[in-house]
DODO-108608 format. One record per residue: x, y, z of N, C-alpha, C in turn. Coordinates in steps of 0.02 Angstrom, whole numbers, plus 50000, padded with zeros to 5 digits. Each point is the difference from the previous one (the first is absolute). Layout:
BEGIN
     npx     npy     npz    capx    capy    capz     cpx     cpy     cpz
       X       Y       Z       X       Y       Z       X       Y       Z
...
END
This chain:
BEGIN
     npx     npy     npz    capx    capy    capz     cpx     cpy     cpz
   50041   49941   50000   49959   50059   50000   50044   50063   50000
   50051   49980   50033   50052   50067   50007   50020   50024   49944
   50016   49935   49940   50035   50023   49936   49964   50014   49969
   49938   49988   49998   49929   50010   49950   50009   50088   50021
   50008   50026   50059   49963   50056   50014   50055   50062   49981
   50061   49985   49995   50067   50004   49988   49997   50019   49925
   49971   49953   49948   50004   50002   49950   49947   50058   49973
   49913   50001   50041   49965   50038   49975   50031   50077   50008
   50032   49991   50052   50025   50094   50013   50084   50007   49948
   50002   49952   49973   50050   50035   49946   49993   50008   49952
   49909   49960   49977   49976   50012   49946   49956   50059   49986
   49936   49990   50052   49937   50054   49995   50047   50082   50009
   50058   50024   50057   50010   50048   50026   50030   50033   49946
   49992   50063   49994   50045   50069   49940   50043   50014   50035
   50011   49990   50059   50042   50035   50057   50038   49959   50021
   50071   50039   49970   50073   49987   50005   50015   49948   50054
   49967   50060   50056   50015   49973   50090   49972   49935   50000
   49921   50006   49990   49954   49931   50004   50033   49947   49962
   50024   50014   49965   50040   49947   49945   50044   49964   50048
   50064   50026   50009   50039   49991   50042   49975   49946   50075
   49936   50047   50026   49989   49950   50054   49958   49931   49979
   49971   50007   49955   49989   49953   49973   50062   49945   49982
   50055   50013   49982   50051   49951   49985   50029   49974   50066
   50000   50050   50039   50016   49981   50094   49954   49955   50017
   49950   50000   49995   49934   49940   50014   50036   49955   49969
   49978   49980   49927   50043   49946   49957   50066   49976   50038
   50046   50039   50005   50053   49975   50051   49976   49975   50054
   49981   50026   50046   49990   49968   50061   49951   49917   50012
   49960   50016   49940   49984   49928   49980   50044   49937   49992
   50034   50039   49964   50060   49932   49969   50051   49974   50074
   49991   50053   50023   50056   50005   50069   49955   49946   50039
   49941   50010   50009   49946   49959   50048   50006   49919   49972
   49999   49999   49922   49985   49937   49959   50068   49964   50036
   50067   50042   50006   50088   49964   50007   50011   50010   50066
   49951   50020   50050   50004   49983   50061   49947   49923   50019
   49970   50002   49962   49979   49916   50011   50043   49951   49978
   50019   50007   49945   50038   49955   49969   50040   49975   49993
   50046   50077   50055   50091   50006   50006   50055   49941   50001
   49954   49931   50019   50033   49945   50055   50025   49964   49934
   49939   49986   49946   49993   49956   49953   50045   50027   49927
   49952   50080   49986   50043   50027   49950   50031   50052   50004
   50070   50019   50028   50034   50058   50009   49986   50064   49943
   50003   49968   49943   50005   50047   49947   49952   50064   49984
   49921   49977   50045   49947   50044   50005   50050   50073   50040
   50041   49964   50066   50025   50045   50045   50039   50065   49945
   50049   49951   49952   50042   50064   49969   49977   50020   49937
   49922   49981   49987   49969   50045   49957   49970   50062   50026
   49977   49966   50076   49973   50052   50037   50057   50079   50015
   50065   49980   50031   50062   50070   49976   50008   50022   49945
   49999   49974   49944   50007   50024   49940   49923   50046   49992
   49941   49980   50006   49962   50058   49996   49989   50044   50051
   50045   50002   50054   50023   50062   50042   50030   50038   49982
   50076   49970   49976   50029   50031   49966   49983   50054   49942
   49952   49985   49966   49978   50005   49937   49942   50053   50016
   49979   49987   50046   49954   50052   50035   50063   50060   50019
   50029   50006   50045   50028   50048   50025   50017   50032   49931
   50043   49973   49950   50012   50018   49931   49953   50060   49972
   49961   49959   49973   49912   50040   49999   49988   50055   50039
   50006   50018   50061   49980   50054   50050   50055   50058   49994
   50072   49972   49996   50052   50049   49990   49981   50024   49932
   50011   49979   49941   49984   50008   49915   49940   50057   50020
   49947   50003   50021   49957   50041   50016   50012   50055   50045
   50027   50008   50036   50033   50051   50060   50056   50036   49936
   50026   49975   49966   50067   50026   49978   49948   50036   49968
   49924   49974   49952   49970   50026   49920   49997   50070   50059
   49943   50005   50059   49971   50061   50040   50049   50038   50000
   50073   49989   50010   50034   50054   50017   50036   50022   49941
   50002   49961   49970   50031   50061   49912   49930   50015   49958
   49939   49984   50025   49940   50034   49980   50014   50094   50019
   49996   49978   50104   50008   50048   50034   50059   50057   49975
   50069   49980   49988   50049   50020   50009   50049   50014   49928
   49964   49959   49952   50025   49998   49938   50056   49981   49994
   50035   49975   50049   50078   49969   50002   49994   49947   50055
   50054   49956   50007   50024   49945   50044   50024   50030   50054
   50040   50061   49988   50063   50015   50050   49971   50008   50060
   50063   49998   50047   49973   49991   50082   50003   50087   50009
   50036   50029   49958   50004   50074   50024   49947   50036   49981
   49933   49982   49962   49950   50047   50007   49946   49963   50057
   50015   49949   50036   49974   49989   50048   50006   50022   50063
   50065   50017   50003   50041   50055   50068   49945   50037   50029
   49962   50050   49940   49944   50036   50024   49974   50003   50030
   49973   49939   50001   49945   49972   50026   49988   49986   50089
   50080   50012   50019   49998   50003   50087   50012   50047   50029
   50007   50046   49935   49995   50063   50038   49898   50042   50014
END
């Protein structure tokens, strides 16, 4: 049910964010499926890191798009600003 519900919010949603948590559902599914299973088939376990990994990937790639949206550059020096 988890991945079913996982899947509808990365389909039905327009929204970036909703998207995203929608794929966190999907993950956490698979994580639930390779915590039953862990004993018998390890490999669920290191599919389950690889779409952590792959997640975190995803969340940075998006943080980097907001801030050269924001900032129109990468550099750390037009961010300085920002603590002042």
């Amino acid at each position: 049910a988890t991945a079913l519900i996982g899947i509808y919010m990365i389909i039905a949603r327009k929204n970036v964010l909703s998207q995203l948590i929608g794929y966190l559902v999907l993950e956490n599914a698979g994580f639930l499926l390779a915590l039953s299973v862990a004993v018998s088939q390890p490999f669920f376990v290191e599919i389950g890191v690889m779409l952590d990994v792959f997640m975190g990937v995803i969340i940075m790639t998006t943080a980097m798009h907001q801030i050269y949206a924001e900032h129109e550059t990468y550099s750390s020096d037009s961010l300085e600003r920002l603590k002042q």
